[in-house]
C-alpha positions in Angstrom: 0.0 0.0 0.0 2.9 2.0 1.0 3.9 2.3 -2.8 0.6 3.8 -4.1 1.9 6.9 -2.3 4.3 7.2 -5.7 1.3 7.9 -7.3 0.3 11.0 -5.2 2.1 13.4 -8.1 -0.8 12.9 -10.2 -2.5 15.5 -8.5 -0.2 18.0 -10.2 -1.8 16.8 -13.6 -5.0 18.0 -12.9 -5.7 21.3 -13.5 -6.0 24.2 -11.0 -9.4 25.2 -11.9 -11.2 22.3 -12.2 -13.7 22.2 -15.4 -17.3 21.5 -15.4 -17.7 21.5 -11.6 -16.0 25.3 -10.9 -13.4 24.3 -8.4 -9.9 24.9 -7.6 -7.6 21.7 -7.4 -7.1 22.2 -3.7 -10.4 21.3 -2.6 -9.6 17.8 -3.7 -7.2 17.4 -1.5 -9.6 18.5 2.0 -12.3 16.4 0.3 -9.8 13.4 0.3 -8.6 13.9 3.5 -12.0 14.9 5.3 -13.0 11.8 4.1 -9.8 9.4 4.8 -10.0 10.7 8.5 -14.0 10.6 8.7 -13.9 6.6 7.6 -10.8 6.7 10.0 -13.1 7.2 12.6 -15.9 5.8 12.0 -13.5 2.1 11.7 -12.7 3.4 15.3 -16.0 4.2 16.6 -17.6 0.7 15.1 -14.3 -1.5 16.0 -14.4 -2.2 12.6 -11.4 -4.5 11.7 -9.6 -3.1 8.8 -6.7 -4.9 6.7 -3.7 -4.8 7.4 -3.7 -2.2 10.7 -1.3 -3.1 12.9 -2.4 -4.1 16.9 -1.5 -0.9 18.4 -3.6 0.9 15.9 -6.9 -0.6 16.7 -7.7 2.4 19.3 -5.7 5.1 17.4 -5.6 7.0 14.0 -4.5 4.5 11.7 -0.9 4.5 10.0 -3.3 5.3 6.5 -5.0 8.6 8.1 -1.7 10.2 9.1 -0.1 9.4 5.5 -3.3 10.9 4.1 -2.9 13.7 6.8 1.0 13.9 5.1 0.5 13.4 1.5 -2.6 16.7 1.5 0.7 18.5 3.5 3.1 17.7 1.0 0.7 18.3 -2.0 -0.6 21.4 -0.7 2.4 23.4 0.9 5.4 22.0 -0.5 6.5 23.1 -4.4 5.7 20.7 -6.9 9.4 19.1 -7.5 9.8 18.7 -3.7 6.8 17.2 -3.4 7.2 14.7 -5.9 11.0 13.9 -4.6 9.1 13.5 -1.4 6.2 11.5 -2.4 8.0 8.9 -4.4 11.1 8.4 -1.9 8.5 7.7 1.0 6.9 5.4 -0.7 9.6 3.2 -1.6 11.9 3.7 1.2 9.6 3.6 4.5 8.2 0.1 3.6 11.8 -1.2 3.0 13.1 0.7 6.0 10.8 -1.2 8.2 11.6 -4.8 6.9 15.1 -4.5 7.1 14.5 -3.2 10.2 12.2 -6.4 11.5 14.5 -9.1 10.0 18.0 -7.2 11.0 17.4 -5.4 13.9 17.8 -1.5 14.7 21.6 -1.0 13.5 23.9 1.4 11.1 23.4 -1.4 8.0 19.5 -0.6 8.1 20.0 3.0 8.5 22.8 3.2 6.2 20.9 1.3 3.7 17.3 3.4 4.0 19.0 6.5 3.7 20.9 5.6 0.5 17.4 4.5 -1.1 15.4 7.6 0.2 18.9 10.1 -1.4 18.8 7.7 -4.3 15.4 8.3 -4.9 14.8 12.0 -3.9 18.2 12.7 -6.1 16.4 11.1 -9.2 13.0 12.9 -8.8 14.7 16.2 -8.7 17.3 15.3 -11.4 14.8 14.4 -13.7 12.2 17.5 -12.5 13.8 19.8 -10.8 14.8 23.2 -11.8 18.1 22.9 -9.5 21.7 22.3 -10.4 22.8 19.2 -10.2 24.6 19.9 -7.2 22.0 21.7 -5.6 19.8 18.4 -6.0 22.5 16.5 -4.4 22.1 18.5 -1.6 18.2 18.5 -1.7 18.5 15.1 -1.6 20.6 14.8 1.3 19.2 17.0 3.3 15.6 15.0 2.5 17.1 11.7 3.8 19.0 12.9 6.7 15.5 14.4 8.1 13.7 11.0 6.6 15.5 7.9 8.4 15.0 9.7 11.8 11.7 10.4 10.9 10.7 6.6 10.3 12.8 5.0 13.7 10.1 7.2 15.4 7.9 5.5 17.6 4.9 7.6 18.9 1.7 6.9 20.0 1.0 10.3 19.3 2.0 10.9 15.6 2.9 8.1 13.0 5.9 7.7 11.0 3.8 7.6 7.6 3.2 11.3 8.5 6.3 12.3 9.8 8.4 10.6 6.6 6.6 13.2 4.5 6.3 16.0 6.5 9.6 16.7 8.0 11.5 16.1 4.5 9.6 17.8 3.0 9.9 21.1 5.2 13.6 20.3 4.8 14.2 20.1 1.4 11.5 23.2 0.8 13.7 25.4 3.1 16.8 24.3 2.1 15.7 24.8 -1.6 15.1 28.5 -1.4 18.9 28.9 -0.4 20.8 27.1 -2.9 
């Protein structure tokens, strides 16, 4: 599920003023997440089991409500390049991050090896989209994934990782962009 996030950029394709129905682009993004966090808690109000939640989640906002709550972040207040790095290298990376992490253990191999995934894949995205010298991407990048892999070992009962893996990057590299 984790990978569908990739797909998030897609809201960039549709046009700012939507045709027909006389809106602007953004209110597609509060209508998806009123209604993400509305079935959110109506699954908690109902104890409705629900695929693939993990235990801890059953009393909580689930892990899918806070990367809702993260991708209408990212989509809405983060420039479009920066989003996209964002979107695709969470996507990928937090999955795989959490894997290694449950067959290998916390240690510098798992770290070492998310955080080359999340720059490999943050580099990409803005190679490919970005307006930014190459070198400037480079730092983009790294700046993305040194504010990623501490956002995913976070354990909180209070906000999720799914959130916090697109938020904090993405504030990163959107400040750090306007500088170089």
């Amino acid at each position: 599920m984790h990978c569908l996030i990739a797909l998030a950029p897609l809201y960039f394709l549709i046009p700012d003023d939507l045709p027909v129905i006389n809106l602007r682009r953004w209110v597609l993004l509060i209508v998806f997440f009123t209604a993400i966090s509305i079935f959110d808690a109506w699954r908690r109000w109902k104890k409705i089991p629900v695929f693939g939640l993990r235990p801890h989640e059953t009393d909580r906002i689930a892990s899918f409500a806070w990367a809702a709550a993260g991708i209408t972040f990212v989509l809405w207040l983060i420039p479009k390049d920066l989003a996209t790095a964002t979107l695709i290298s969470m996507a990928f990376t937090d999955p795989l991050a959490g894997e290694l992490r449950r067959i290998y253990g916390r240690n510098s191999m798992v770290l070492a090896i998310s955080f080359v995934v999340f720059f490999f894949l943050a580099f990409s995205t803005l190679a490919i989209w970005a307006d930014h010298t190459v070198v400037a991407c480079v730092f983009i990048a790294a700046a993305g994934a040194l504010a990623a892999i501490p956002s995913e070992a976070i354990k909180s009962p209070v906000v999720d990782d799914d959130f916090l893996m697109l938020a904090v990057p993405g504030v990163v590299m959107g400040l750090l962009a306007l500088y170089v």
